[in-house]
ChimeraX commands (.cxc) that place a marker at each C-alpha (Angstrom):
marker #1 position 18.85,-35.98,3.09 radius 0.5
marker #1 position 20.95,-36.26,0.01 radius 0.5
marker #1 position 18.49,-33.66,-1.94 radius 0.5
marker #1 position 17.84,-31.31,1.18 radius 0.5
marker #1 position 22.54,-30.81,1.58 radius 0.5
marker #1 position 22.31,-30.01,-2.51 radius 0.5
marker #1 position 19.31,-26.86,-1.88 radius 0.5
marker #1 position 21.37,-25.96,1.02 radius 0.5
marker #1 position 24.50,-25.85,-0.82 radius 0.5
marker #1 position 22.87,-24.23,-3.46 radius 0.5
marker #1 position 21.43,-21.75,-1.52 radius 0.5
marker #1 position 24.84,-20.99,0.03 radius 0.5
marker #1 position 26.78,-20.68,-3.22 radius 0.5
marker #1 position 23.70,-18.28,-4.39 radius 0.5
marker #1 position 24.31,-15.93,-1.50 radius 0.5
marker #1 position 27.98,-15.90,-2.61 radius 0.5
marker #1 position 27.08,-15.15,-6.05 radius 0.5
marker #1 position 25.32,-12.12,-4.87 radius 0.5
marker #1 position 28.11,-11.10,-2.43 radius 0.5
marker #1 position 30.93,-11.70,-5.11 radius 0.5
marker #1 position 28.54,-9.83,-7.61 radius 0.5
marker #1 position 28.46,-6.68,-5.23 radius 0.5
marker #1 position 31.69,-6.86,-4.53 radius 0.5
marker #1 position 32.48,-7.14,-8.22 radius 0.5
marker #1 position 29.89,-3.75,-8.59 radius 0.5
marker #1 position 31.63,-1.89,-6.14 radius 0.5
marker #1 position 34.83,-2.14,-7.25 radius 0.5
marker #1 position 34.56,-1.64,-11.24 radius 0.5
marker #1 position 33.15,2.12,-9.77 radius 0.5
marker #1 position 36.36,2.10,-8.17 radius 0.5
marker #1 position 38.36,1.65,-10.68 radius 0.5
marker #1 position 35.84,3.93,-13.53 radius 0.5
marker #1 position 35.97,6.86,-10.63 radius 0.5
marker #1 position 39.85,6.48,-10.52 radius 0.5
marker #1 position 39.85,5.18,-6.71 radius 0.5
marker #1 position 42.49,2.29,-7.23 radius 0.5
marker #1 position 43.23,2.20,-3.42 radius 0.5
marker #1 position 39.67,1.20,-2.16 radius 0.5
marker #1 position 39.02,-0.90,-5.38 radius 0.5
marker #1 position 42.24,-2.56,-4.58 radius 0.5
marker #1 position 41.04,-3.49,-1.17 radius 0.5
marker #1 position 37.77,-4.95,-2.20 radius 0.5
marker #1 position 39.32,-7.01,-4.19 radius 0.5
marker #1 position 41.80,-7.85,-1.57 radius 0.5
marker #1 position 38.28,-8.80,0.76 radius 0.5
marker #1 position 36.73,-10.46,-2.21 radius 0.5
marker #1 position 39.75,-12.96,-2.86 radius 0.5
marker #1 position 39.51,-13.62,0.98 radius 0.5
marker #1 position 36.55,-14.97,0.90 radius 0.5
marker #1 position 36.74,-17.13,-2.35 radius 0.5
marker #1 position 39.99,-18.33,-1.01 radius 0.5
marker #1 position 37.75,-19.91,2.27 radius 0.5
marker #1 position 35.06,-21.71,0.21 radius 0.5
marker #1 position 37.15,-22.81,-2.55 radius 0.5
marker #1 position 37.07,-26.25,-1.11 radius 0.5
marker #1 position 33.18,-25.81,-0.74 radius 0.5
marker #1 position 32.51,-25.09,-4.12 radius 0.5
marker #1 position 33.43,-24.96,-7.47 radius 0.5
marker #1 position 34.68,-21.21,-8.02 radius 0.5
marker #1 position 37.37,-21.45,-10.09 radius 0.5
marker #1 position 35.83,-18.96,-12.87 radius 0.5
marker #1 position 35.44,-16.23,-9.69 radius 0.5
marker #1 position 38.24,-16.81,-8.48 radius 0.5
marker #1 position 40.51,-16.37,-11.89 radius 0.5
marker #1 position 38.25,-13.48,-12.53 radius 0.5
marker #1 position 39.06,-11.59,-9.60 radius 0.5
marker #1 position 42.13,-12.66,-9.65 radius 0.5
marker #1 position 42.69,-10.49,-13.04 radius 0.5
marker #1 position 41.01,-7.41,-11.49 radius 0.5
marker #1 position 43.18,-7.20,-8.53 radius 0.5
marker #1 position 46.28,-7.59,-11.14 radius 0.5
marker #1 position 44.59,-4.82,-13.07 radius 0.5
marker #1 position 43.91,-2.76,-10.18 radius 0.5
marker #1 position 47.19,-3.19,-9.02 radius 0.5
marker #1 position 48.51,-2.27,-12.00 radius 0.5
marker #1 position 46.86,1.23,-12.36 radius 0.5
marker #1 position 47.61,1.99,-8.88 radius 0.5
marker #1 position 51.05,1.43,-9.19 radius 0.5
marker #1 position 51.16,3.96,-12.50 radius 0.5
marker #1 position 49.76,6.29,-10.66 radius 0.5
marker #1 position 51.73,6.16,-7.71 radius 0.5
marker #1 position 55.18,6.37,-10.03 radius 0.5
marker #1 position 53.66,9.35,-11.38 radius 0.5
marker #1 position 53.94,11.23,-8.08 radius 0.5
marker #1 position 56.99,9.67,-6.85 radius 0.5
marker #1 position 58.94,10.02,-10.18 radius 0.5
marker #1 position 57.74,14.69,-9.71 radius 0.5
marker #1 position 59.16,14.31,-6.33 radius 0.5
marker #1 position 62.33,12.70,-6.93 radius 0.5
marker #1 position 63.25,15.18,-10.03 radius 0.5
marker #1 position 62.19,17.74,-7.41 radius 0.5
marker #1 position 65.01,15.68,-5.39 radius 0.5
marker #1 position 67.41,16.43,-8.46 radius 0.5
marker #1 position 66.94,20.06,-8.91 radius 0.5
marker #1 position 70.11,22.30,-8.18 radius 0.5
marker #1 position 69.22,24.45,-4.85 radius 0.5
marker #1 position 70.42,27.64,-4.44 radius 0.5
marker #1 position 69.96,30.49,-2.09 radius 0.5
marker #1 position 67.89,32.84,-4.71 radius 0.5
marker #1 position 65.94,30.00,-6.09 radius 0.5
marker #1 position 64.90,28.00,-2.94 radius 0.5
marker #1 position 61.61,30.15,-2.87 radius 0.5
marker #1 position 60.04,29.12,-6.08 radius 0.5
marker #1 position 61.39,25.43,-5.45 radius 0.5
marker #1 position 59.79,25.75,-2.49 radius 0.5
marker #1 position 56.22,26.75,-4.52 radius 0.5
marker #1 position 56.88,23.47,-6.72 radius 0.5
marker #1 position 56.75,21.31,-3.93 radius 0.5
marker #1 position 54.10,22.82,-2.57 radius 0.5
marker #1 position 52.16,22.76,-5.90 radius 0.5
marker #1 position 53.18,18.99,-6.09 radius 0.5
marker #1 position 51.87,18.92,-1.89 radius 0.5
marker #1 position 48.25,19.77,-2.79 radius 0.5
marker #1 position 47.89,17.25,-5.29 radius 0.5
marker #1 position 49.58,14.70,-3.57 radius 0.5
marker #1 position 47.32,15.44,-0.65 radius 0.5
marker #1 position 44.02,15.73,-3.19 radius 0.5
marker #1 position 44.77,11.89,-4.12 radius 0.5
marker #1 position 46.36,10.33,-1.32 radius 0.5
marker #1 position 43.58,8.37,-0.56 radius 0.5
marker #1 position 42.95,7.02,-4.60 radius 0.5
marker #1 position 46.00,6.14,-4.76 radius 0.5
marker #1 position 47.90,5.53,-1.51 radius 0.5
marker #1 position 50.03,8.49,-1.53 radius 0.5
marker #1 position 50.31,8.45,2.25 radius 0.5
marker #1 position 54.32,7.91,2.66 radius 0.5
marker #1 position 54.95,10.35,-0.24 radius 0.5
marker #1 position 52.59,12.99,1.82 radius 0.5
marker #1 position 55.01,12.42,4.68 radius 0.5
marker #1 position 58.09,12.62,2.82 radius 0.5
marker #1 position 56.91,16.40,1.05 radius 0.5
marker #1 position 55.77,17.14,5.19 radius 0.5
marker #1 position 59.44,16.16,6.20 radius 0.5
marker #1 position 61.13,17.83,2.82 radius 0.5
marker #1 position 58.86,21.44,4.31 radius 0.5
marker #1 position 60.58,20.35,7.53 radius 0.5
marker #1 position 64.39,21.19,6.48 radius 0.5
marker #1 position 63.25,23.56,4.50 radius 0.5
marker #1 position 62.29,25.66,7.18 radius 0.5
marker #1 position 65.27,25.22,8.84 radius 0.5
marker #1 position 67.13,25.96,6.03 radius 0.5
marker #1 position 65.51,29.25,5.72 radius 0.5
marker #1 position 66.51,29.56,9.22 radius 0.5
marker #1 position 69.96,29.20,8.44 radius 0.5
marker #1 position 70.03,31.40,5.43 radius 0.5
marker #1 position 68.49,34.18,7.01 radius 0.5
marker #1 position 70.69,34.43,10.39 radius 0.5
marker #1 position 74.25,32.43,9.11 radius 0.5
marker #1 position 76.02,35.94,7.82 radius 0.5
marker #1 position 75.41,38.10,10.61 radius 0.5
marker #1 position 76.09,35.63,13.66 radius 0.5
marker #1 position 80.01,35.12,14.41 radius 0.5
marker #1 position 81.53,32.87,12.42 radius 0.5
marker #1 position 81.70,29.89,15.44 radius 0.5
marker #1 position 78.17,30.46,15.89 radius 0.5
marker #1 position 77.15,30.25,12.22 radius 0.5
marker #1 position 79.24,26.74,11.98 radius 0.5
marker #1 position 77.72,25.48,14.75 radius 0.5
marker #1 position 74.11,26.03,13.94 radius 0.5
marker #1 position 75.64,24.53,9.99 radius 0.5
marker #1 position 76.83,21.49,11.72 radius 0.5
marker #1 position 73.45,21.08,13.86 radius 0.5
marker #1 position 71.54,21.09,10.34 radius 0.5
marker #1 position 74.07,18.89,8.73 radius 0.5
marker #1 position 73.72,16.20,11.62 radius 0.5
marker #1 position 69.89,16.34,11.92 radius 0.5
marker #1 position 69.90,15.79,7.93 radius 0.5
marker #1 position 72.78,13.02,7.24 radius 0.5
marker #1 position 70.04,10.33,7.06 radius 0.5
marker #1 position 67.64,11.98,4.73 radius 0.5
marker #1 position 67.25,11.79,1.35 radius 0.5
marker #1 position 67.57,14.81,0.87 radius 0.5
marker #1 position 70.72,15.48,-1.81 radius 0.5
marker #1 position 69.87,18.73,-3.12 radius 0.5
marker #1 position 69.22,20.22,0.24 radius 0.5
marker #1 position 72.43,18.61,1.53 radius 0.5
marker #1 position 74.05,20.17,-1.67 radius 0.5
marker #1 position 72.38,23.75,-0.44 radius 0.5
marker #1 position 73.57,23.66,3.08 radius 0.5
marker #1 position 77.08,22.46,1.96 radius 0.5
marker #1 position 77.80,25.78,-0.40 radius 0.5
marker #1 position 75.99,27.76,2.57 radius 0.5
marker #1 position 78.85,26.30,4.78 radius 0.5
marker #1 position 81.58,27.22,2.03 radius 0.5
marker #1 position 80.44,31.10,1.62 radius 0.5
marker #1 position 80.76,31.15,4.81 radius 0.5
marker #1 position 84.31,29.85,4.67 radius 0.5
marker #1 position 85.06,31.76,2.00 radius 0.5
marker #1 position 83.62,34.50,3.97 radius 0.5
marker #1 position 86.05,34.12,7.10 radius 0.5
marker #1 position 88.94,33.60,4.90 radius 0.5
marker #1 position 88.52,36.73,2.79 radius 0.5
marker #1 position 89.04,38.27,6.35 radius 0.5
marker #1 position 92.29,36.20,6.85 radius 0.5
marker #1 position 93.58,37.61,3.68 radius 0.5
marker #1 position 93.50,41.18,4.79 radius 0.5
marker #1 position 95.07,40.33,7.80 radius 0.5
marker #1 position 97.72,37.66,6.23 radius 0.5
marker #1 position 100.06,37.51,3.48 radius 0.5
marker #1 position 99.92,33.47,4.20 radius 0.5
marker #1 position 99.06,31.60,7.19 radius 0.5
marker #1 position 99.93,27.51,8.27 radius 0.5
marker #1 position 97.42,24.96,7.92 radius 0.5
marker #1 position 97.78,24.24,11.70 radius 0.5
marker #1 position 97.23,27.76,12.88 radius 0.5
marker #1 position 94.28,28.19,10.47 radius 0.5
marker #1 position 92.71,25.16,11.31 radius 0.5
marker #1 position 92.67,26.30,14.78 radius 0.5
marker #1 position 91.38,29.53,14.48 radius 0.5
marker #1 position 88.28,28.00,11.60 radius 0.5
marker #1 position 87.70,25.10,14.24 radius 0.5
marker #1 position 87.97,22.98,11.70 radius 0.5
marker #1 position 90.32,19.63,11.21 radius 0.5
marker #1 position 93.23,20.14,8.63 radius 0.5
marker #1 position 91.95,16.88,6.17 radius 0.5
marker #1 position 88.85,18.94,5.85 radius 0.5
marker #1 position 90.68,22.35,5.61 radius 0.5
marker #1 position 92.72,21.35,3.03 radius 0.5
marker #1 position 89.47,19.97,1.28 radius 0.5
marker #1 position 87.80,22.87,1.81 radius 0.5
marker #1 position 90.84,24.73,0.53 radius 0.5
marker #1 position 91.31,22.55,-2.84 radius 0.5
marker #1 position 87.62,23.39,-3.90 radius 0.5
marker #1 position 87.67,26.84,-3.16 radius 0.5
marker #1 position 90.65,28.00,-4.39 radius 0.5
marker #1 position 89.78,26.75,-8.24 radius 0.5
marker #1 position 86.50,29.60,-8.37 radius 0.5
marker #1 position 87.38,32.78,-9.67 radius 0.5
marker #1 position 87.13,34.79,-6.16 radius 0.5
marker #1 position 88.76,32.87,-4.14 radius 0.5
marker #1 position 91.00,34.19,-1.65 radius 0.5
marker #1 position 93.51,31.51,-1.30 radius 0.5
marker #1 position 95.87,31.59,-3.93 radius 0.5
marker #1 position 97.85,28.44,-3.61 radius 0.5
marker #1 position 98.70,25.84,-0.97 radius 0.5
marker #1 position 102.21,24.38,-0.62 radius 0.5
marker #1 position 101.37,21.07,0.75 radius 0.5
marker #1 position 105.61,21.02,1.60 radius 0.5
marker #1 position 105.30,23.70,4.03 radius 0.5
marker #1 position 101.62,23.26,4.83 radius 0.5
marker #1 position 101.01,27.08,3.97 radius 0.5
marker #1 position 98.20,28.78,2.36 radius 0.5
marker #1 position 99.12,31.66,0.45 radius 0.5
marker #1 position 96.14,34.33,0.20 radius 0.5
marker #1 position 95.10,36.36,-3.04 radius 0.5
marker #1 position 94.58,39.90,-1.75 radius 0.5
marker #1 position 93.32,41.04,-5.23 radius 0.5
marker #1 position 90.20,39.19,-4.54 radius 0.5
marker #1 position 89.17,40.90,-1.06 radius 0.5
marker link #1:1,2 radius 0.2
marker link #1:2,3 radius 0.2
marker link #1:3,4 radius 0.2
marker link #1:4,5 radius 0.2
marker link #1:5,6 radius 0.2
marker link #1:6,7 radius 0.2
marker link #1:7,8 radius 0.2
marker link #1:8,9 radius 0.2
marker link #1:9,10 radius 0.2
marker link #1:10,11 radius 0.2
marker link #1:11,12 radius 0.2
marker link #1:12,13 radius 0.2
marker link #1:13,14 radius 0.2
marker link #1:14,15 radius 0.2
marker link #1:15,16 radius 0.2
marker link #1:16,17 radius 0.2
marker link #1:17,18 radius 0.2
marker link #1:18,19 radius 0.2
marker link #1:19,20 radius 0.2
marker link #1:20,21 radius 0.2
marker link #1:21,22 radius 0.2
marker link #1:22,23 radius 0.2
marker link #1:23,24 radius 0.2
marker link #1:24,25 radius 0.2
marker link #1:25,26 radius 0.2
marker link #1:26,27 radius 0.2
marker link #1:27,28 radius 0.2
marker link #1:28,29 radius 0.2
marker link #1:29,30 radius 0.2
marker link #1:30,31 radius 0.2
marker link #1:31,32 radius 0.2
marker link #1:32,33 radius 0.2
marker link #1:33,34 radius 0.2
marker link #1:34,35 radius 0.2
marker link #1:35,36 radius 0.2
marker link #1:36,37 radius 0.2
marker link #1:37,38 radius 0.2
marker link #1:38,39 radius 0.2
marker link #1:39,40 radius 0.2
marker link #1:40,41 radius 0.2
marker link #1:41,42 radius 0.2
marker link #1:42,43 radius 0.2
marker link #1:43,44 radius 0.2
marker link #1:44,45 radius 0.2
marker link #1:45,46 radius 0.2
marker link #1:46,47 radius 0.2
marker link #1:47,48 radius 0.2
marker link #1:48,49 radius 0.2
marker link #1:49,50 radius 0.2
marker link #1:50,51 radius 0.2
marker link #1:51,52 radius 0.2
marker link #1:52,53 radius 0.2
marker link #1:53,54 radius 0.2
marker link #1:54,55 radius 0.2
marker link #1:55,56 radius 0.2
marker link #1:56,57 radius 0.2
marker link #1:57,58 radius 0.2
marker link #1:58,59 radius 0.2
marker link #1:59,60 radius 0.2
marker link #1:60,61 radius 0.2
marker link #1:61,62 radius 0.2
marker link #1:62,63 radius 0.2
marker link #1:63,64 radius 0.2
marker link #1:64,65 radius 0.2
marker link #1:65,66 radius 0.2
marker link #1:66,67 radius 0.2
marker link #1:67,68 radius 0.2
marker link #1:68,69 radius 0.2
marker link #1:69,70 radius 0.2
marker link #1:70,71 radius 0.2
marker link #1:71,72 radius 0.2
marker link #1:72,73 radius 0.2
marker link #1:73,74 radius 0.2
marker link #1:74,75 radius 0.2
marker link #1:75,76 radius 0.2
marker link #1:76,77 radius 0.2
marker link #1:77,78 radius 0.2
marker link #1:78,79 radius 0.2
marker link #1:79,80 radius 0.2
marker link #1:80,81 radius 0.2
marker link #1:81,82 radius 0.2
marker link #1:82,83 radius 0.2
marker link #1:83,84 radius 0.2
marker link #1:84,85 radius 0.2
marker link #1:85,86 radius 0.2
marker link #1:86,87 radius 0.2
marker link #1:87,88 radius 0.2
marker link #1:88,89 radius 0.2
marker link #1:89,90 radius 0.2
marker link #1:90,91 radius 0.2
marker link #1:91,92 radius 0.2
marker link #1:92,93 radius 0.2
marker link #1:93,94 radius 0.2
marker link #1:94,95 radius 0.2
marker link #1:95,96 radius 0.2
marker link #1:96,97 radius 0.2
marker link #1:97,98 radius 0.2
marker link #1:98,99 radius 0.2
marker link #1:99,100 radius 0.2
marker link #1:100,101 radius 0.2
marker link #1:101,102 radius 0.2
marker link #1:102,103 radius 0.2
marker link #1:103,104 radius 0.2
marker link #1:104,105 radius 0.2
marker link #1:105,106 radius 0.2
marker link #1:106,107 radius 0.2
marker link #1:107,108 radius 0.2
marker link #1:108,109 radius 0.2
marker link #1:109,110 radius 0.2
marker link #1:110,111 radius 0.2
marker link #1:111,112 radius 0.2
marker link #1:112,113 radius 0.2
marker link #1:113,114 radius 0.2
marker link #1:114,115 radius 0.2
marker link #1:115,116 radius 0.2
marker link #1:116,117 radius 0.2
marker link #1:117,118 radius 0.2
marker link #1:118,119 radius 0.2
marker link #1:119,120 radius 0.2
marker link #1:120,121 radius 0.2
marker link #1:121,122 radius 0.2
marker link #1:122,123 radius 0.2
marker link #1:123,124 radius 0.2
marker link #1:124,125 radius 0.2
marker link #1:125,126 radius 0.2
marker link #1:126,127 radius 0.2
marker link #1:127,128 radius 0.2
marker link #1:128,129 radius 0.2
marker link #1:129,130 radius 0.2
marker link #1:130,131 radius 0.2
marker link #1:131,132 radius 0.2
marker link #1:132,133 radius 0.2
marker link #1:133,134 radius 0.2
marker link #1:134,135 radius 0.2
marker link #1:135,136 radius 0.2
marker link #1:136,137 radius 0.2
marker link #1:137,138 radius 0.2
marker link #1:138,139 radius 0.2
marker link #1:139,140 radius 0.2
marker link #1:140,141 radius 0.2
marker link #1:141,142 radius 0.2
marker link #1:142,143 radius 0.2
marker link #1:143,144 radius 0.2
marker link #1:144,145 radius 0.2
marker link #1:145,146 radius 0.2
marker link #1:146,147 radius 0.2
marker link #1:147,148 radius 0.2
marker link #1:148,149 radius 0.2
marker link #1:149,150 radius 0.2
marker link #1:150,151 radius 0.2
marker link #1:151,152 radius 0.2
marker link #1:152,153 radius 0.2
marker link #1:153,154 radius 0.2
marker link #1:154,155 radius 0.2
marker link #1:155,156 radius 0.2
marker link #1:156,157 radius 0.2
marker link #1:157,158 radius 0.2
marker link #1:158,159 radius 0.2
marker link #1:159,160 radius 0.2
marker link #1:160,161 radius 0.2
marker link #1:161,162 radius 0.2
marker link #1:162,163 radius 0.2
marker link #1:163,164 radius 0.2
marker link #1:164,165 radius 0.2
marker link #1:165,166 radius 0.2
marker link #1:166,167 radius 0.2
marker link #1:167,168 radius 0.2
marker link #1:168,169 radius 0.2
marker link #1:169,170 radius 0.2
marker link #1:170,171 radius 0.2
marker link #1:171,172 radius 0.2
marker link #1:172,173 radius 0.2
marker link #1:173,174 radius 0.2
marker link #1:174,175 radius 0.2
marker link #1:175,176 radius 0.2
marker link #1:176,177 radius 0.2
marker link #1:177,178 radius 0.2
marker link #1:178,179 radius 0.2
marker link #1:179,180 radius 0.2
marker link #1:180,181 radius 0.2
marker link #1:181,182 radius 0.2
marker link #1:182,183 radius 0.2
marker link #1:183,184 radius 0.2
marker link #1:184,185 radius 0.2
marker link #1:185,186 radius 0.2
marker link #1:186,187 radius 0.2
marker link #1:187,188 radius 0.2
marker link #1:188,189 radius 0.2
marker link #1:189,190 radius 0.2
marker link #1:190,191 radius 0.2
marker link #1:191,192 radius 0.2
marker link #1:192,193 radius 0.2
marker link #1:193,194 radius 0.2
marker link #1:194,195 radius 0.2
marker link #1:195,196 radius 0.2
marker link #1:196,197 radius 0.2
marker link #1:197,198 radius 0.2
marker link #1:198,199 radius 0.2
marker link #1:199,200 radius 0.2
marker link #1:200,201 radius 0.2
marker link #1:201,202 radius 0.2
marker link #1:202,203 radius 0.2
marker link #1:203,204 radius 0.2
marker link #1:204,205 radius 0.2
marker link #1:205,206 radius 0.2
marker link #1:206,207 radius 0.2
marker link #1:207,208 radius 0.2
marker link #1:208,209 radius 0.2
marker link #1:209,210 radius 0.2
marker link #1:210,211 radius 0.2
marker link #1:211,212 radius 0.2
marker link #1:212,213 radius 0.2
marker link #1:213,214 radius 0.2
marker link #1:214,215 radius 0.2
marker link #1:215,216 radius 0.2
marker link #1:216,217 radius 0.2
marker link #1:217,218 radius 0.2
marker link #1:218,219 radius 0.2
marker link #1:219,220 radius 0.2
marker link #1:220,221 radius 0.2
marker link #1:221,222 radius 0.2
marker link #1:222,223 radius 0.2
marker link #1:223,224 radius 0.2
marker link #1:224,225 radius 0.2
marker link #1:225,226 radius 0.2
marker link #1:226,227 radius 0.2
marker link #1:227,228 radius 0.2
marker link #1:228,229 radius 0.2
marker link #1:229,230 radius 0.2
marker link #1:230,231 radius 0.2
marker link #1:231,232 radius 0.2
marker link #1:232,233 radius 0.2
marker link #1:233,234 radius 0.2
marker link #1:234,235 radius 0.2
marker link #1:235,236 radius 0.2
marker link #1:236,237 radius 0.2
marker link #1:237,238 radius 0.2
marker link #1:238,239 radius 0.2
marker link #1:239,240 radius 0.2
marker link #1:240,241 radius 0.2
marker link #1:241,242 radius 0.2
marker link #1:242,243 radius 0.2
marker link #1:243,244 radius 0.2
marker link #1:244,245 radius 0.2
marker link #1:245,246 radius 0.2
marker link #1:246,247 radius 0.2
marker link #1:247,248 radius 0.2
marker link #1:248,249 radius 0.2
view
């Protein structure tokens, strides 16, 4: 009995020699064909099942070996991976602008179609969505840009606002940056038209007719009077007036 449990055993350990050996095939053409992702979930399977008959046999060698390879698959997926993610967050960091949003827009779409190309080698799924949701705003933002100077200036704010709520939870900084400096030209826009109109207005009176609240105004104001065309000249916080530039219209 004692010799027939041994060529049993034997024969069991044999068959997992063979499946650890294809297993072991399989994924070193992974890895030489640059597919970390699938390599990295055979090896996943593979430690599985030396993990369940470690207590039937001795399988320490396997086990350490495979244990390297999924370190060293790991490993190389993870470079890879940082290579795409680090091109899409400088993408994050470039400075938006209306005249250059069009060839930013051809980056990211360059950066898209390899993303896309490789997703599967090397899990690129979430930064596929992120570039599908980054296309998303942009659209919108074209949206905005193309319609925001010839609607009314409460319409154009309110669309503005709609973009700036949908957005807030993005990470999205250099779109948020875009849409911000979209919102002061127009600003600057409707208070160029004050300035013809007014020698100086109060805070109170202009924040009613900008719809906007008079912390933000005078925000608003504090940046945009400091660039060279700005129609406000100066703010007297004593008397809460803004006094316009008419030079500047």
């Amino acid at each position: 009995m004692g010799i027939q449990n041994n060529l049993e055993s034997f024969k069991s350990k044999k068959e997992l020699a063979d499946e650890l050996n294809y297993y072991k095939s399989f994924i070193l053409k992974k890895i030489k064909d640059g597919d970390y992702n699938s390599a990295l979930e055979k090896v996943r399977s593979a430690l599985v099942i030396l993990e369940e008959h470690q207590n039937l046999f001795n399988i320490k060698r396997q086990l350490l070996e495979f244990y390297e390879l999924y370190k060293q698959v790991l490993s190389e997926l993870s470079d890879q991976r940082m290579i795409y993610e680090r091109r899409f967050n400088n993408l994050l960091k470039e400075k938006l602008s209306e005249s250059n949003l069009e060839s930013f827009s051809k980056l990211l779409a360059m950066l898209k179609n390899d993303v896309d190309s490789n997703q599967d080698k090397y899990n690129l799924y979430d930064i596929s969505a992120n570039i599908n949701n980054y296309f998303k705003y942009i659209k919108k933002m074209y949206e905005i840009l193309s319609c925001y100077k010839v609607l009314n200036y409460h319409d154009a704010s309110e669309k503005i606002f709609e973009f700036v709520r949908e957005i807030k939870s993005e990470n999205l900084p250099n779109l948020k940056m875009l849409i911000l400096l979209t919102y002061q030209n127009l600003i600057c826009e409707k208070l160029n038209k004050f300035s013809v109109e007014f020698d100086k207005i109060t805070l109170p009176i202009l924040s009613e007719k900008m719809a906007i609240n008079q912390r933000q105004l005078i925000d608003f104001i504090n940046l945009i009077k400091k660039q060279p065309k700005s129609p406000i000249q100066d703010y007297i916080s004593t008397t809460k007036e803004i006094i316009f530039r008419k030079s500047s219209f």
